[in-house]
CHARMM-style PDB file with segment names, atoms N, HN, CA, C and O in Angstrom:
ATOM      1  N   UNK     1      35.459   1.872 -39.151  1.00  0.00      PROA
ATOM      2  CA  UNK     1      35.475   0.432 -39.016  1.00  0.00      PROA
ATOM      3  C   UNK     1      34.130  -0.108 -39.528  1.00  0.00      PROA
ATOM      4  O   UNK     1      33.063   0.380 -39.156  1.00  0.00      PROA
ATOM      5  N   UNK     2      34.215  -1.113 -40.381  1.00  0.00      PROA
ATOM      6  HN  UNK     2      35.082  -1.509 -40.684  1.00  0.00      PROA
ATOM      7  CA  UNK     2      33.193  -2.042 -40.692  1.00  0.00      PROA
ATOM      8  C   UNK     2      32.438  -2.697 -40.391  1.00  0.00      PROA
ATOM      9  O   UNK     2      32.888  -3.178 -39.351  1.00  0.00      PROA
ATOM     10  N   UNK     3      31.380  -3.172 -40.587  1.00  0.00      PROA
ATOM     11  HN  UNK     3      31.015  -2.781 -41.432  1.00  0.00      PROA
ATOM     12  CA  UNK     3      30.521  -4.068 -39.333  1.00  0.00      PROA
ATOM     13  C   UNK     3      31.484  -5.312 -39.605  1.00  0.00      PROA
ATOM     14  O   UNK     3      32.053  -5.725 -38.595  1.00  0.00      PROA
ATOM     15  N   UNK     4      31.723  -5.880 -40.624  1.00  0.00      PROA
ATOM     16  HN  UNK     4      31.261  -5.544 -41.445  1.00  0.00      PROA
ATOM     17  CA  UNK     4      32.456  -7.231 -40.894  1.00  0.00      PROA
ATOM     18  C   UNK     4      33.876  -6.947 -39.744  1.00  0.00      PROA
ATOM     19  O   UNK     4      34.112  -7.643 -38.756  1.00  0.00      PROA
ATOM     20  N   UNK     5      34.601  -5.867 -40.158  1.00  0.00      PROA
ATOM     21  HN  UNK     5      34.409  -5.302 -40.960  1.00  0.00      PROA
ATOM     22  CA  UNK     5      36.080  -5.880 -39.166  1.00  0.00      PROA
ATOM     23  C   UNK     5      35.352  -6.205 -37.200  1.00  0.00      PROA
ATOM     24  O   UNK     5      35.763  -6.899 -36.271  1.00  0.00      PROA
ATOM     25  N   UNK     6      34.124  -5.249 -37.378  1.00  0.00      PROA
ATOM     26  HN  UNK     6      33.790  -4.685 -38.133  1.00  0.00      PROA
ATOM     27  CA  UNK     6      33.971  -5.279 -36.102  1.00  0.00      PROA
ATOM     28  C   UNK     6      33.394  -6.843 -35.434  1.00  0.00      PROA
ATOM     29  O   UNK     6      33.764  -7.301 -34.353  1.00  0.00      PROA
ATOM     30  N   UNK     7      32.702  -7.300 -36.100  1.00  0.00      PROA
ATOM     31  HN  UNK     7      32.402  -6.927 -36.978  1.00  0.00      PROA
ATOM     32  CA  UNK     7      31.862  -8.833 -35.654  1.00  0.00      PROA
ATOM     33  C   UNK     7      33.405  -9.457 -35.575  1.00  0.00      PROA
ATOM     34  O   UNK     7      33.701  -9.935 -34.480  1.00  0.00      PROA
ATOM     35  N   UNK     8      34.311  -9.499 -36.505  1.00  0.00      PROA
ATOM     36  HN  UNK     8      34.071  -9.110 -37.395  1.00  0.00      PROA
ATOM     37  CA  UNK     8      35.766 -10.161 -36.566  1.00  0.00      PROA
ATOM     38  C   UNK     8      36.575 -10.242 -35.436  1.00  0.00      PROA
ATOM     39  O   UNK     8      37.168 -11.225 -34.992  1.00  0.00      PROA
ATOM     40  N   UNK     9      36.528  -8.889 -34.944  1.00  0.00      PROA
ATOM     41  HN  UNK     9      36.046  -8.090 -35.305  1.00  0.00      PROA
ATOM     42  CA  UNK     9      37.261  -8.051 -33.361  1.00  0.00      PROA
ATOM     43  C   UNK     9      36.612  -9.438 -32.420  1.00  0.00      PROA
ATOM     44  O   UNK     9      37.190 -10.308 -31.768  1.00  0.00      PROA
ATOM     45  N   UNK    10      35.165  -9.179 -32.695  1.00  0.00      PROA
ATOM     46  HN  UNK    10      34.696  -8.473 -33.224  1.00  0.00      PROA
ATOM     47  CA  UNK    10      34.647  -9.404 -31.365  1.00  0.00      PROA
ATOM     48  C   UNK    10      34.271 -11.014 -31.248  1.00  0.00      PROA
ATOM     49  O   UNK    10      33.623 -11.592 -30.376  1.00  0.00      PROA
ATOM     50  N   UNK    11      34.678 -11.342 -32.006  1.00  0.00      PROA
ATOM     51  HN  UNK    11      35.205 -10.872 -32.715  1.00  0.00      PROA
ATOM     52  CA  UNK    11      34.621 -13.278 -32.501  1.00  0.00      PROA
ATOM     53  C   UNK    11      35.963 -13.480 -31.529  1.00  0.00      PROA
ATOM     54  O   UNK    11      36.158 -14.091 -30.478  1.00  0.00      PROA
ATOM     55  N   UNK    12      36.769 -12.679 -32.384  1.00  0.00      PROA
ATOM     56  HN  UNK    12      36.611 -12.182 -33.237  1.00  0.00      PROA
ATOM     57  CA  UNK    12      38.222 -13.359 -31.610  1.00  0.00      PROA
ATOM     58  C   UNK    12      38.593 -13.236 -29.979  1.00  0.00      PROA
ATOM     59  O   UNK    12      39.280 -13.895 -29.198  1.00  0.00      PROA
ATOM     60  N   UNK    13      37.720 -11.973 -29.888  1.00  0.00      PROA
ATOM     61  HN  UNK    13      37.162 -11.438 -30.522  1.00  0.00      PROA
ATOM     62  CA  UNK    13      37.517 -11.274 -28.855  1.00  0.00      PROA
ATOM     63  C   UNK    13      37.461 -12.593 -27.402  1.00  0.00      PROA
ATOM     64  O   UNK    13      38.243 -12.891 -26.499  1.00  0.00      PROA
ATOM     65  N   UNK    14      35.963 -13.127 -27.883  1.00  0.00      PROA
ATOM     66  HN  UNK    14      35.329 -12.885 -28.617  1.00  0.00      PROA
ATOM     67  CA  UNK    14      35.185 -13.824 -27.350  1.00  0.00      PROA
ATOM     68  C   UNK    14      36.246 -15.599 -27.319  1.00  0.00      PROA
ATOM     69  O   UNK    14      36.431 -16.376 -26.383  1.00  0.00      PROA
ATOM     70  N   UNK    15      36.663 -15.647 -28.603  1.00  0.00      PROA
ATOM     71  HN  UNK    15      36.513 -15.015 -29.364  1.00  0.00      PROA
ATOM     72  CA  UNK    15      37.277 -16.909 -28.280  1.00  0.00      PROA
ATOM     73  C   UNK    15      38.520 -16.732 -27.451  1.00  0.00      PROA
ATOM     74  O   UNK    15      38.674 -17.783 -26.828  1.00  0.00      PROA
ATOM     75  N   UNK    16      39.225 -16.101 -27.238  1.00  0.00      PROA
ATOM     76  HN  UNK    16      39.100 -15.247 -27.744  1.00  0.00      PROA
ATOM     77  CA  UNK    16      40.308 -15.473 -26.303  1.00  0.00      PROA
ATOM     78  C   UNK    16      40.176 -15.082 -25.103  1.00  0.00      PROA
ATOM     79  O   UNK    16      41.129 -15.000 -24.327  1.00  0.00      PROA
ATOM     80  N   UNK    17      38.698 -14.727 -24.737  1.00  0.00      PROA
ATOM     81  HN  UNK    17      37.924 -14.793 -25.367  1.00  0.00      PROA
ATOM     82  CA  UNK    17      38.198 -14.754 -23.297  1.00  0.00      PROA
ATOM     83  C   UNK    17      38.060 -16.287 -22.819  1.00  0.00      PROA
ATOM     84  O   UNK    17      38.437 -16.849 -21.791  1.00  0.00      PROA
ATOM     85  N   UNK    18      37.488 -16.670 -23.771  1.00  0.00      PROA
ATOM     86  HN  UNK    18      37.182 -16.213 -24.607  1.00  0.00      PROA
ATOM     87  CA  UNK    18      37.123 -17.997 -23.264  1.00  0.00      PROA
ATOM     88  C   UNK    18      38.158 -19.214 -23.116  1.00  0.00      PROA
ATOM     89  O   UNK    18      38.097 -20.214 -22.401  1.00  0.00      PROA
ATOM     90  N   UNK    19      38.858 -18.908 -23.778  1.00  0.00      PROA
ATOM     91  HN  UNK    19      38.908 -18.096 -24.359  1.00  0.00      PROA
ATOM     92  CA  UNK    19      40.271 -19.929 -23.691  1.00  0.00      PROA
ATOM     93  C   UNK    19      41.265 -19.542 -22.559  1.00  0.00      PROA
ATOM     94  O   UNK    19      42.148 -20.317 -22.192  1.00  0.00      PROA
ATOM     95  N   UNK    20      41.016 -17.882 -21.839  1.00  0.00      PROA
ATOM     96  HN  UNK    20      40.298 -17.253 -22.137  1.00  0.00      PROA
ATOM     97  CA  UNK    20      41.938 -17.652 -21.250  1.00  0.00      PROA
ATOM     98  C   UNK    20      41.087 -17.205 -19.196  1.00  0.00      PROA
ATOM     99  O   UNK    20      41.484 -16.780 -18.111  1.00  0.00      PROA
ATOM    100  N   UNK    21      39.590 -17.773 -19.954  1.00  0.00      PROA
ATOM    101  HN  UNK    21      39.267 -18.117 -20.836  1.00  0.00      PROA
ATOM    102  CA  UNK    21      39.172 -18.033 -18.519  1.00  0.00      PROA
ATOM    103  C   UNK    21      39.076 -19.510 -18.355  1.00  0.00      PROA
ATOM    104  O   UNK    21      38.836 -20.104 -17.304  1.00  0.00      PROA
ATOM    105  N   UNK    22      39.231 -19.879 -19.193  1.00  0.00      PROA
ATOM    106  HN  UNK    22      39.426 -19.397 -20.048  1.00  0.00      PROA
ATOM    107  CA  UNK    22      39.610 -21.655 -18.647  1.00  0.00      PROA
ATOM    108  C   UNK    22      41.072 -22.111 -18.300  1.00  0.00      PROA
ATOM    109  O   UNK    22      41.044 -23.245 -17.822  1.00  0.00      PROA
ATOM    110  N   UNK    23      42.197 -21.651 -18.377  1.00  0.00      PROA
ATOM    111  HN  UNK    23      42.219 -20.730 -18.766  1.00  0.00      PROA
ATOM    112  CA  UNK    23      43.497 -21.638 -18.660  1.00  0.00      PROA
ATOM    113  C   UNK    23      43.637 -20.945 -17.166  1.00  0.00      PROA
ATOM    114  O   UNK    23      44.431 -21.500 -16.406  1.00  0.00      PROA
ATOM    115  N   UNK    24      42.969 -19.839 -16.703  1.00  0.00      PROA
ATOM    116  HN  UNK    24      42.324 -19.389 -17.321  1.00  0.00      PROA
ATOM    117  CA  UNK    24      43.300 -19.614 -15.246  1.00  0.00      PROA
ATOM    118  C   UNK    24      42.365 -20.264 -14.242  1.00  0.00      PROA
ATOM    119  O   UNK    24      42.731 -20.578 -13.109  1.00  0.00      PROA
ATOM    120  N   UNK    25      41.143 -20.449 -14.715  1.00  0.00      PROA
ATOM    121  HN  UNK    25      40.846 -20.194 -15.636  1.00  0.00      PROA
ATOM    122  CA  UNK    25      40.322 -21.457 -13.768  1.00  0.00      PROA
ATOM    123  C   UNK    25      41.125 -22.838 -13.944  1.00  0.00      PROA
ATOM    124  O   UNK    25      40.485 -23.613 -13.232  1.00  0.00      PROA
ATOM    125  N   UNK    26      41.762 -23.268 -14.286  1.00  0.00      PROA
ATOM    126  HN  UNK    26      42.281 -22.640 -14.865  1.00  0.00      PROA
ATOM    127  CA  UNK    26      42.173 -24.656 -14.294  1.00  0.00      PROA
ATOM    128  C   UNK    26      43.273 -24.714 -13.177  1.00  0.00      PROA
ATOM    129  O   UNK    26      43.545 -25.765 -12.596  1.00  0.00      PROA
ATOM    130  N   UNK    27      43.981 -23.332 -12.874  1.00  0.00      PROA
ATOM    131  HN  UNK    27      43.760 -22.478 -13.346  1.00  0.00      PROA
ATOM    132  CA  UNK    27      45.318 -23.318 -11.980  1.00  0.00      PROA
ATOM    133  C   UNK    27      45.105 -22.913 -11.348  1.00  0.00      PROA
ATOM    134  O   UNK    27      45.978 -22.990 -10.485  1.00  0.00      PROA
ATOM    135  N   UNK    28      43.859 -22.041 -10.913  1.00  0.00      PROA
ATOM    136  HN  UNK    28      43.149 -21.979 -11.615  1.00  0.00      PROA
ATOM    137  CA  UNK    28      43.696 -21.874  -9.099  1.00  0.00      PROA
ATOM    138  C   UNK    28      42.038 -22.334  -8.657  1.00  0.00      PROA
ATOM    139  O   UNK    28      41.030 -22.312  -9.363  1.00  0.00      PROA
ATOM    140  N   UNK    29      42.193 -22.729  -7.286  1.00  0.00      PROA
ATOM    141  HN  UNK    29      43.012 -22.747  -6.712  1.00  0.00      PROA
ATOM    142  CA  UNK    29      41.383 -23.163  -6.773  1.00  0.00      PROA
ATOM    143  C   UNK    29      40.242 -22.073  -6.980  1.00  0.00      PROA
ATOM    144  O   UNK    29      39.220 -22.170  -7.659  1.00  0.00      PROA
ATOM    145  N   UNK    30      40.712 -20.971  -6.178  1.00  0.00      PROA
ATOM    146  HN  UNK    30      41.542 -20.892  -5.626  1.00  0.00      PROA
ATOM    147  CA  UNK    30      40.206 -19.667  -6.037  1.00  0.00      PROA
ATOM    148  C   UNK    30      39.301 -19.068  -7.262  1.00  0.00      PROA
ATOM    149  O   UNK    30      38.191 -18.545  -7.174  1.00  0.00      PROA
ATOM    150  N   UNK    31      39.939 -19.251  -8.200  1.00  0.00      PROA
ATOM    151  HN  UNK    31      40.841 -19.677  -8.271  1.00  0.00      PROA
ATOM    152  CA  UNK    31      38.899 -18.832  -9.405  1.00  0.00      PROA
ATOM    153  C   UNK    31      38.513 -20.021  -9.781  1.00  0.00      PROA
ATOM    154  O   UNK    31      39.254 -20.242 -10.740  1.00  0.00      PROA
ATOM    155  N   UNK    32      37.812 -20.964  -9.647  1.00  0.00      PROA
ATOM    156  HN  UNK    32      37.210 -20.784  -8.868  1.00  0.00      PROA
ATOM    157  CA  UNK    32      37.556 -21.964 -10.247  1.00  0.00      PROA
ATOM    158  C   UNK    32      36.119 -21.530 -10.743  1.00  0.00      PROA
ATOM    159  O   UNK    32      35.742 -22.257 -11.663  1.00  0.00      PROA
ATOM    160  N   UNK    33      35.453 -20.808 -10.485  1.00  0.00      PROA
ATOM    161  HN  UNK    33      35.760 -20.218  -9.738  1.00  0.00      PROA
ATOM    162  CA  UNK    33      34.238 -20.283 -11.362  1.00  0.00      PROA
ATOM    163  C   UNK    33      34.310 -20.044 -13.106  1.00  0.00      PROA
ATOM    164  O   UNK    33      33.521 -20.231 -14.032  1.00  0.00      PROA
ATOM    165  N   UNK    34      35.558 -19.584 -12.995  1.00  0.00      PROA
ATOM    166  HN  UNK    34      36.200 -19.432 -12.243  1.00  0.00      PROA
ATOM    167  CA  UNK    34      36.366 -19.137 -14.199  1.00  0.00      PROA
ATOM    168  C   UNK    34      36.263 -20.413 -15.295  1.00  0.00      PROA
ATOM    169  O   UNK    34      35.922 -20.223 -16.462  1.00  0.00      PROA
ATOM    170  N   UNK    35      36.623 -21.806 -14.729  1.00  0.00      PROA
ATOM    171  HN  UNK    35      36.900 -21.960 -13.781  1.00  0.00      PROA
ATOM    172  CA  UNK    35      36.839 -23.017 -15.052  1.00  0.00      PROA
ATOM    173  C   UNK    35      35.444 -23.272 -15.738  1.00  0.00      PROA
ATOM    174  O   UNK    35      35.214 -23.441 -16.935  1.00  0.00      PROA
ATOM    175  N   UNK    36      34.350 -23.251 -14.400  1.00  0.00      PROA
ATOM    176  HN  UNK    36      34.537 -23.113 -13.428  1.00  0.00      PROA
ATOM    177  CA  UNK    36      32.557 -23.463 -14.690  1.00  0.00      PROA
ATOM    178  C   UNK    36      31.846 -22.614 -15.569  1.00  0.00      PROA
ATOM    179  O   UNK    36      30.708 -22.962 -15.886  1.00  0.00      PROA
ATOM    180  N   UNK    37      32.328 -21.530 -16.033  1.00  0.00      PROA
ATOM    181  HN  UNK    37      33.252 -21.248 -15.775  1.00  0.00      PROA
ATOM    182  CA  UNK    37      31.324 -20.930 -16.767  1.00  0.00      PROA
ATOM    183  C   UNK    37      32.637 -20.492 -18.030  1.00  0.00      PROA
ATOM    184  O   UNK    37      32.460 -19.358 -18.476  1.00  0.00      PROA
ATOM    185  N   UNK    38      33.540 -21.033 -18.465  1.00  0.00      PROA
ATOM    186  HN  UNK    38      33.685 -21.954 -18.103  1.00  0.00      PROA
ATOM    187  CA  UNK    38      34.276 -21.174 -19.438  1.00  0.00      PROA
ATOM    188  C   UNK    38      33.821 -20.723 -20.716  1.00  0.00      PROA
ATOM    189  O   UNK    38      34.426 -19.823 -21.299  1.00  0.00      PROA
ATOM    190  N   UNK    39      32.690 -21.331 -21.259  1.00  0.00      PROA
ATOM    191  HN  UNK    39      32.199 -22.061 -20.785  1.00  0.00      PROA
ATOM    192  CA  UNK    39      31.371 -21.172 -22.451  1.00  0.00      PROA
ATOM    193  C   UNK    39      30.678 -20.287 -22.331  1.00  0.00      PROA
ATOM    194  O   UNK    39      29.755 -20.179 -23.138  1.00  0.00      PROA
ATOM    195  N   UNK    40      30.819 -19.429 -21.417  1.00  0.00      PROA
ATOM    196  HN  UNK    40      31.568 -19.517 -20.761  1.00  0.00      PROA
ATOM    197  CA  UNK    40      29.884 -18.048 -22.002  1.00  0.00      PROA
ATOM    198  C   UNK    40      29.953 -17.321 -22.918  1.00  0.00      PROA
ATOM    199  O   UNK    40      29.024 -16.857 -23.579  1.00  0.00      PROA
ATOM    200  N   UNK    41      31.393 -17.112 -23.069  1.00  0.00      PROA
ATOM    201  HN  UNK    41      32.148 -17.489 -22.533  1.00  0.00      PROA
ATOM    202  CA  UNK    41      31.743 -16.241 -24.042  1.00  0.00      PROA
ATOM    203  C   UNK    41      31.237 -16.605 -25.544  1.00  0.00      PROA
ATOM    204  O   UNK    41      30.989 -15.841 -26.477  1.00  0.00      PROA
ATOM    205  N   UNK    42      31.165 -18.013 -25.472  1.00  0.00      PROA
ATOM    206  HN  UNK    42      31.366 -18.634 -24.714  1.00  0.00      PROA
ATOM    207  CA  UNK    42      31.203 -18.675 -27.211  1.00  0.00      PROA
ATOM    208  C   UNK    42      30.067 -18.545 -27.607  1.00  0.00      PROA
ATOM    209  O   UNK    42      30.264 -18.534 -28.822  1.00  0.00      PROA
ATOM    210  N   UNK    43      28.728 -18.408 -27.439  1.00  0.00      PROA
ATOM    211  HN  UNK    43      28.568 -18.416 -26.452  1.00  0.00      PROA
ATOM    212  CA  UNK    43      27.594 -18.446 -28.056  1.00  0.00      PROA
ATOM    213  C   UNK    43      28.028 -17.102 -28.673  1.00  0.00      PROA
ATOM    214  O   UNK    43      28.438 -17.370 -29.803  1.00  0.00      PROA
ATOM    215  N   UNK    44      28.140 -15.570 -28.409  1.00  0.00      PROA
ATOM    216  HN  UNK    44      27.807 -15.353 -27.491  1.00  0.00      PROA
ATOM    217  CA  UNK    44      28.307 -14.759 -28.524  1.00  0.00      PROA
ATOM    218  C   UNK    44      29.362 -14.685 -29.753  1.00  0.00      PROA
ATOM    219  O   UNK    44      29.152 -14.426 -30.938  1.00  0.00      PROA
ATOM    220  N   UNK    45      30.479 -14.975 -29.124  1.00  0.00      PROA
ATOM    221  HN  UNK    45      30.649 -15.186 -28.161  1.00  0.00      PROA
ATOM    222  CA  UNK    45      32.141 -15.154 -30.513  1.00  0.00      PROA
ATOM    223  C   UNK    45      30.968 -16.032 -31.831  1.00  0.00      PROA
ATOM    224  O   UNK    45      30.851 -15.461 -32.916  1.00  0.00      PROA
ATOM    225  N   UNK    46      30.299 -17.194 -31.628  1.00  0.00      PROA
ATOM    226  HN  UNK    46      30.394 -17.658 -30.748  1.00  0.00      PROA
ATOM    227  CA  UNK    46      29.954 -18.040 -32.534  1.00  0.00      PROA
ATOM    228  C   UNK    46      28.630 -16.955 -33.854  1.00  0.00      PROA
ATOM    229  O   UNK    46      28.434 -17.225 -35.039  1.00  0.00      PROA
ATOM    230  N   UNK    47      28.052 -15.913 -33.119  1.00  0.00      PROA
ATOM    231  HN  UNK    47      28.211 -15.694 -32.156  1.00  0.00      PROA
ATOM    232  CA  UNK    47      27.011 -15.636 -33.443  1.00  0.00      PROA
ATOM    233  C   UNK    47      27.994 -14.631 -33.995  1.00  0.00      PROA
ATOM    234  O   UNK    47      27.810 -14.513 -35.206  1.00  0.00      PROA
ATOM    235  N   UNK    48      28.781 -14.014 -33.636  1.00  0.00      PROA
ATOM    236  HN  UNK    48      28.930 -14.110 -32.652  1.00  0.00      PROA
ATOM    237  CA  UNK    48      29.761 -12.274 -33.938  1.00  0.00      PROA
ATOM    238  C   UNK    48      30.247 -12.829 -35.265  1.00  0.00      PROA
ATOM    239  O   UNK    48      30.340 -12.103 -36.255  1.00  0.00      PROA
ATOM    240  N   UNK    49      30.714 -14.768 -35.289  1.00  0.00      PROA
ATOM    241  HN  UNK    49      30.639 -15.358 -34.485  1.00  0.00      PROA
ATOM    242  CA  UNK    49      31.390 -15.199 -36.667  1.00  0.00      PROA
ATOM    243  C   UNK    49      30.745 -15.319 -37.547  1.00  0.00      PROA
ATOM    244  O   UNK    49      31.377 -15.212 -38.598  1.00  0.00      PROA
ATOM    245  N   UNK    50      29.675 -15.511 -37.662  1.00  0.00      PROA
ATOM    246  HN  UNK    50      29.162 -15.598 -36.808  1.00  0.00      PROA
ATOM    247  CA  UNK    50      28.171 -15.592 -38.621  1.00  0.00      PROA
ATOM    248  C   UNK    50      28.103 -14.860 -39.142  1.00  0.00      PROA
ATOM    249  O   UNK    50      28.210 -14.776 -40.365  1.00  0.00      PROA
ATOM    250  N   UNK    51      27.828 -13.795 -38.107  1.00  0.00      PROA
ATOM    251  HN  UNK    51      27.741 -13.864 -37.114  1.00  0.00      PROA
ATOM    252  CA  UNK    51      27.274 -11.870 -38.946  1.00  0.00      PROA
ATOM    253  C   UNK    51      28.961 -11.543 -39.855  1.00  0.00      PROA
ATOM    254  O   UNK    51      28.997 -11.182 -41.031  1.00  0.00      PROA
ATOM    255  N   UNK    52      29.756 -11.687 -39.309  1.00  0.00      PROA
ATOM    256  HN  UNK    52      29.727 -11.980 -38.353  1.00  0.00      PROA
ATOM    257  CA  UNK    52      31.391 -11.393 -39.876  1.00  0.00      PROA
ATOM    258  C   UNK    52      31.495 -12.035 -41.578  1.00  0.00      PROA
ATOM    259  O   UNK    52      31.937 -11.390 -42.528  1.00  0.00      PROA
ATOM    260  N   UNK    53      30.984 -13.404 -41.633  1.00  0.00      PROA
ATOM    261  HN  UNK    53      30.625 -13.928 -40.861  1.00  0.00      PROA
ATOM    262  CA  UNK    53      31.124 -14.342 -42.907  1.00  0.00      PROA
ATOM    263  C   UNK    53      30.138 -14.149 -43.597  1.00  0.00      PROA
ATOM    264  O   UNK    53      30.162 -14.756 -44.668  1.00  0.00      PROA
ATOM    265  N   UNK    54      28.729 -13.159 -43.292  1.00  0.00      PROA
ATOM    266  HN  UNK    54      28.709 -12.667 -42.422  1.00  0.00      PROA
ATOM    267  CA  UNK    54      27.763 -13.265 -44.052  1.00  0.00      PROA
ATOM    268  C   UNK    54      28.226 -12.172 -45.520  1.00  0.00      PROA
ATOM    269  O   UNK    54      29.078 -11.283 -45.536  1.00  0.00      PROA
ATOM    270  N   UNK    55      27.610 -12.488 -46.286  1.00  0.00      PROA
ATOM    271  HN  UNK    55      26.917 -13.210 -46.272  1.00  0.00      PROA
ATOM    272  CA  UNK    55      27.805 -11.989 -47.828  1.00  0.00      PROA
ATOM    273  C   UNK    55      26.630 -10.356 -47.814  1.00  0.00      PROA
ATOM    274  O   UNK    55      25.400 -10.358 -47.862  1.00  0.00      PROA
ATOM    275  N   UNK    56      27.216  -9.590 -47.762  1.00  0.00      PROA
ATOM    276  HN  UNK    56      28.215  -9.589 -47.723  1.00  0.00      PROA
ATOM    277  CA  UNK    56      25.912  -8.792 -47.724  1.00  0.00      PROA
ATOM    278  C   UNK    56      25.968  -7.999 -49.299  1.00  0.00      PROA
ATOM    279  OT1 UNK    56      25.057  -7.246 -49.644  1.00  0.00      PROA
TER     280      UNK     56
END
C-alpha cells in the first residue's frame, strides 16, 4: 500500500467517524459527548487529504 492509498483510507476514515459520531450523539441523550466533540476527527481526515493530493 501507498502512502497516497493510505492518507486516502484514513481521510475517509476520519470523515466517517465524524459524521457517524454526530448522527448517534444527536439520538441519545446518553452519548451526547459524541454530539460535543463531533470535530475531532476532521483536523486529522483534513491534514490525511493534503498529504493524499500532494504531487510528489
Amino acid at each position: 500500500m501507498n502512502k497516497k492509498s493510505l492518507f486516502s483510507v484514513l481521510a475517509v476514515l476520519c470523515i466517517v467517524a465524524s459524521v457517524a459520531m454526530y448522527m448517534i450523539g444527536k439520538n441519545s441523550s446518553h452519548l451526547s459527548e459524541l454530539k460535543d466533540f463531533w470535530w475531532m476527527p476532521l483536523p486529522l481526515g483534513a491534514i490525511s487529504l493534503l498529504l493524499a493530493s500532494k504531487r510528489s
